[in-house]
ROZA-281524 format. One line per 3 residues: for each residue x, y, z of N, C-alpha, C. Coordinates in steps of 0.05 Angstrom, whole numbers, plus 5000, padded with zeros to 4 digits. Atoms other than C-alpha are relative to their C-alpha. Layout:
<recs>
X,Y,Z,X,Y,Z,X,Y,Z | ...
</recs>
This chain:
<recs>
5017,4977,5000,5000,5000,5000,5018,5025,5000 | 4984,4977,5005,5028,5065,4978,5002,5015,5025 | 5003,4984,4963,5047,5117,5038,4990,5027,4989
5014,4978,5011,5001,5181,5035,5019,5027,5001 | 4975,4987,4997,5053,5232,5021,4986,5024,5019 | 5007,4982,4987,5049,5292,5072,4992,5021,4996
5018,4969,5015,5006,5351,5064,5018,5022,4999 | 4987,4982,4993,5033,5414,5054,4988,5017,5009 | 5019,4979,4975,5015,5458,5115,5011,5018,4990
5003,4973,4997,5000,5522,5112,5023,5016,5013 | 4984,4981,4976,5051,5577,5142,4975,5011,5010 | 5015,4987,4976,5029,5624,5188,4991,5026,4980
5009,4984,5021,5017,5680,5130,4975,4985,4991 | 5019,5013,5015,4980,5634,5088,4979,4986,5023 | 5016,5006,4984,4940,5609,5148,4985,5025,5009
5011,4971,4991,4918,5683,5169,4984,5000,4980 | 5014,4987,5021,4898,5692,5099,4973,4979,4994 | 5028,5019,4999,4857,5621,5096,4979,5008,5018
5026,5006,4978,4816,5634,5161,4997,5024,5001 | 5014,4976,5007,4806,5718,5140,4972,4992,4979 | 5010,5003,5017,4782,5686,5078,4967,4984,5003
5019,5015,4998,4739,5632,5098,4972,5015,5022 | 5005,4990,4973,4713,5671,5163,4977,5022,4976 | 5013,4986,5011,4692,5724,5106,4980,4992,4981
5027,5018,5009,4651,5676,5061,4982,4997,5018 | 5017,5010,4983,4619,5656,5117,4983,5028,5020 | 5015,4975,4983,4598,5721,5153,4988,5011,4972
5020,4991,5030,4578,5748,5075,4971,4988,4994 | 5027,5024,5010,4529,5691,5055,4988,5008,5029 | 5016,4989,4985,4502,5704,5127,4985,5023,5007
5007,4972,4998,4494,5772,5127,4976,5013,4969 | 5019,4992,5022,4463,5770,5050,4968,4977,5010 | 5029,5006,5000,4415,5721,5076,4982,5004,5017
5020,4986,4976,4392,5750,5137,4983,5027,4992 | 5015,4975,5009,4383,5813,5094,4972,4991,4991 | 5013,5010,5015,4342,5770,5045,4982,4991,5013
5021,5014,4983,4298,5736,5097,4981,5025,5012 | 5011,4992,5002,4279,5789,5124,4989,5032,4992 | 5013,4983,5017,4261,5843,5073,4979,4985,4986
5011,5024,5015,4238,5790,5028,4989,4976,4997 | 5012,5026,4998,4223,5724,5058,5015,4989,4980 | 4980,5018,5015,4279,5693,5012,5027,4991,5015
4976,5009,4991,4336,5654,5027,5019,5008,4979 | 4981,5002,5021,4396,5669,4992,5000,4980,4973 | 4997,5014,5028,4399,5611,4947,4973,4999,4985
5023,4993,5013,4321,5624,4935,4998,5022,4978 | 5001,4983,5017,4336,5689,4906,5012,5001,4983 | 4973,5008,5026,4402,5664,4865,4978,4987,4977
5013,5032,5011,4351,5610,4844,4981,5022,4981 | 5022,4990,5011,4292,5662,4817,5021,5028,4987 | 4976,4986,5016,4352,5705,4789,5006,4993,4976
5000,5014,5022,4368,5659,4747,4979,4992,4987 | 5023,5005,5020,4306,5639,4722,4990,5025,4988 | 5004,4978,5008,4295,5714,4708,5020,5007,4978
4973,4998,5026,4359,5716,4661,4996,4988,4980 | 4994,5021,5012,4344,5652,4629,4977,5016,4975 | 5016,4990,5023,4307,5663,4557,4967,4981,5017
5027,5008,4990,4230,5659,4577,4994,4990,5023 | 5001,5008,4967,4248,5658,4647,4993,4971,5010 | 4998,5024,4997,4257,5585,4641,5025,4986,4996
4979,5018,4998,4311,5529,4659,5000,4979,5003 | 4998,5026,4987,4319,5459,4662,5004,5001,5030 | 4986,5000,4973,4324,5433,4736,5019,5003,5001
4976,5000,5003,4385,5411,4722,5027,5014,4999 | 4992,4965,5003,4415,5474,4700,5001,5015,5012 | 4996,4971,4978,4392,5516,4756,5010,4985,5023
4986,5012,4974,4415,5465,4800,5024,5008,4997 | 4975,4995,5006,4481,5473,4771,5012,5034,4997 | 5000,4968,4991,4474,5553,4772,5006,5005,5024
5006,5002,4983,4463,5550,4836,5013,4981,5022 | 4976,5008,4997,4512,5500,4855,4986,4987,5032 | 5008,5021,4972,4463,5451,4889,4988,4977,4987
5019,5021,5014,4435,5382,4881,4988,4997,4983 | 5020,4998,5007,4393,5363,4838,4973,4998,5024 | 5018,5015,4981,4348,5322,4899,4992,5033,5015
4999,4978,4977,4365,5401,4942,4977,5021,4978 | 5010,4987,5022,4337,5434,4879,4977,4997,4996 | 5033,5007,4995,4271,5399,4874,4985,5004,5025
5019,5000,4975,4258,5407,4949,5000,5042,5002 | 5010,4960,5001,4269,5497,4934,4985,5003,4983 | 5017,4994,5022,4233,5496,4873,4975,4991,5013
5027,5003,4978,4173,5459,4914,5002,5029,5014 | 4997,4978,4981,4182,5511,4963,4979,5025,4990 | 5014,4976,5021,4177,5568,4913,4981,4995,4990
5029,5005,5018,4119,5536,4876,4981,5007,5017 | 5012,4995,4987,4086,5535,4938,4987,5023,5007 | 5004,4978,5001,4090,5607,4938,4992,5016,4979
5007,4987,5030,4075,5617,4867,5015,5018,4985 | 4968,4988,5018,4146,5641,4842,5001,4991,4987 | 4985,5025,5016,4163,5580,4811,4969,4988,4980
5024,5022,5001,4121,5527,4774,5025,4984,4983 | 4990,5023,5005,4144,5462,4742,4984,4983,4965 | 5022,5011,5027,4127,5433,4670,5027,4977,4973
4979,5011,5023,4161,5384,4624,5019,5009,4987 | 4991,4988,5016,4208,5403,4578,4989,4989,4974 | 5012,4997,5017,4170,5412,4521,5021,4981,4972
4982,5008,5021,4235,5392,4468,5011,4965,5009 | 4998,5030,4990,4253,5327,4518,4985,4995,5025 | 5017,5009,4982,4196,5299,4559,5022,4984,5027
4979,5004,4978,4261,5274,4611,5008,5015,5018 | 4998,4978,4982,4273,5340,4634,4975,5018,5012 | 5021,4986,4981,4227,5379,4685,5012,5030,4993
4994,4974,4996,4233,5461,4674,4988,5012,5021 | 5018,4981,4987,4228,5503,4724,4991,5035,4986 | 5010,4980,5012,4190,5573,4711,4998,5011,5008
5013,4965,4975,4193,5647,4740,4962,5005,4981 | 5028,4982,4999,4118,5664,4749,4993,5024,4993 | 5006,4972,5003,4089,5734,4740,4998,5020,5025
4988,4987,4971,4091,5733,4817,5031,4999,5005 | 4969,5003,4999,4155,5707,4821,5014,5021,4982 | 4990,4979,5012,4182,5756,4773,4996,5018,5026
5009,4969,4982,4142,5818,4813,5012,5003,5027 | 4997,5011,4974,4160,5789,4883,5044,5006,4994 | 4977,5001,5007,4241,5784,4856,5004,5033,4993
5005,4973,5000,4236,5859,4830,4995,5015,5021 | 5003,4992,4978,4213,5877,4897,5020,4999,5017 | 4981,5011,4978,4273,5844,4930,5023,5008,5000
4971,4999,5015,4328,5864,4876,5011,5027,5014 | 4992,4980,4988,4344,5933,4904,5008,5002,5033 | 4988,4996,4972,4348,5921,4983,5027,4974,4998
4980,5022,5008,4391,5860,4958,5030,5018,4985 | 4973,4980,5016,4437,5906,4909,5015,5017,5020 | 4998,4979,4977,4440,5959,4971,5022,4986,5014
4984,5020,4976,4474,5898,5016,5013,4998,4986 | 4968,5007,5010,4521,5880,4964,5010,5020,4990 | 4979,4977,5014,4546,5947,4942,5007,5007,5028
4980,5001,4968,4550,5955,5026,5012,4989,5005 | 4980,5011,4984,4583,5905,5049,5021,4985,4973 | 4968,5000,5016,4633,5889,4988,4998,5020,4978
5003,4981,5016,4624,5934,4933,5018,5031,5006 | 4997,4976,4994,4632,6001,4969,5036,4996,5018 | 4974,4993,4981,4692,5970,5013,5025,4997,4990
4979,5005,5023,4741,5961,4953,4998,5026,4985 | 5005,4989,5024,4766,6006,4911,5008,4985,4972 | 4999,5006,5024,4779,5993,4836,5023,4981,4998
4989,5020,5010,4839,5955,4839,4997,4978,5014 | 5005,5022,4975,4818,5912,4903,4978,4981,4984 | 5018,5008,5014,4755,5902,4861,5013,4979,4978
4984,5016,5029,4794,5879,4796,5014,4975,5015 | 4982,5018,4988,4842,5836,4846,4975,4971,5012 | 4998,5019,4988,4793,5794,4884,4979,4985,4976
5006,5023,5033,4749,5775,4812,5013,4996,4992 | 4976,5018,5025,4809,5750,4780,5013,4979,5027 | 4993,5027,4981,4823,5711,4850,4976,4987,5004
5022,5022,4996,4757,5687,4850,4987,4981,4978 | 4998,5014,5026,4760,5662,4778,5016,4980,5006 | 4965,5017,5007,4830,5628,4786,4976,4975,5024
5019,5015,4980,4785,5598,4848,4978,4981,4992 | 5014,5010,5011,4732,5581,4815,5001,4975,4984 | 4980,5020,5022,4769,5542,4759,5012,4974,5015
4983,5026,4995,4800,5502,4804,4980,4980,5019 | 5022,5018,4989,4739,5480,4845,4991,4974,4970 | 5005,5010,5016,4713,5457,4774,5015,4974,5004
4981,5022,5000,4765,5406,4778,5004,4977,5014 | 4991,5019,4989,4757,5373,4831,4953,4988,5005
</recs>
């Protein structure tokens, strides 16, 4: 059996910068969804979710697709889209081109309801990152969150 070669730890730099980093994902996403809950009654990934179906041509997406937008299950994806249907954001209908796939669909509430939400939502993220960068901080941490990105893909 092969020997598991040894990780390479972190310094004490690169450790500061991991647990700023992670510490700040994690207070962000909390802070955008506490906004979102309550202005809106949305969860963060509710409103990512009806975002995207608002972008998509005819405000429609495969599940599949917005699961993968969204960067959740499929199984997690069927139990928010229920959710939203419930509320009459969403609805649910074959895909018309392959009877295999289910689409989901922004509503005319769901639209109106998402329009209502988009501005106290924009407000929080031009507050709490937007406004606290300037221009090259800005440019610096999208091209680190690309390189980031890319390499999640991968694994």
């Amino acid at each position: 059996m092969p020997a598991t070669p040894e990780p390479r730890w972190l310094n004490p730099d690169e450790l500061q910068a991991w647990r700023s980093f992670s510490l700040m994902m994690s207070r962000l996403t909390t802070a955008l969804d506490s906004q979102l809950q309550r202005d809106s009654q949305l969860s963060f990934v509710e409103y990512y979710a009806l975002a995207g179906l608002s972008e998509s041509p005819n405000r429609t997406m495969r599940m599949s697709e917005l699961a993968v937008f969204v960067n959740a299950e499929l199984s997690r994806m069927s139990h928010l889209i229920k959710r939203l249907e419930k509320r009459g954001l969403v609805r649910r209908e074959p895909d018309p081109t392959d009877g295999r796939y289910t689409n989901a669909i922004l509503t005319d509430a769901g639209w109106e309801h998402l329009v209502r939400a988009a501005p106290g939502h924009v407000t929080a993220v031009r507050t709490l990152v937007i406004d606290a960068l300037d221009k090259s901080a800005l440019d610096a941490i999208k091209a680190a969150s690309d390189k980031i990105i890319a390499r999640t893909e991968d694994h």
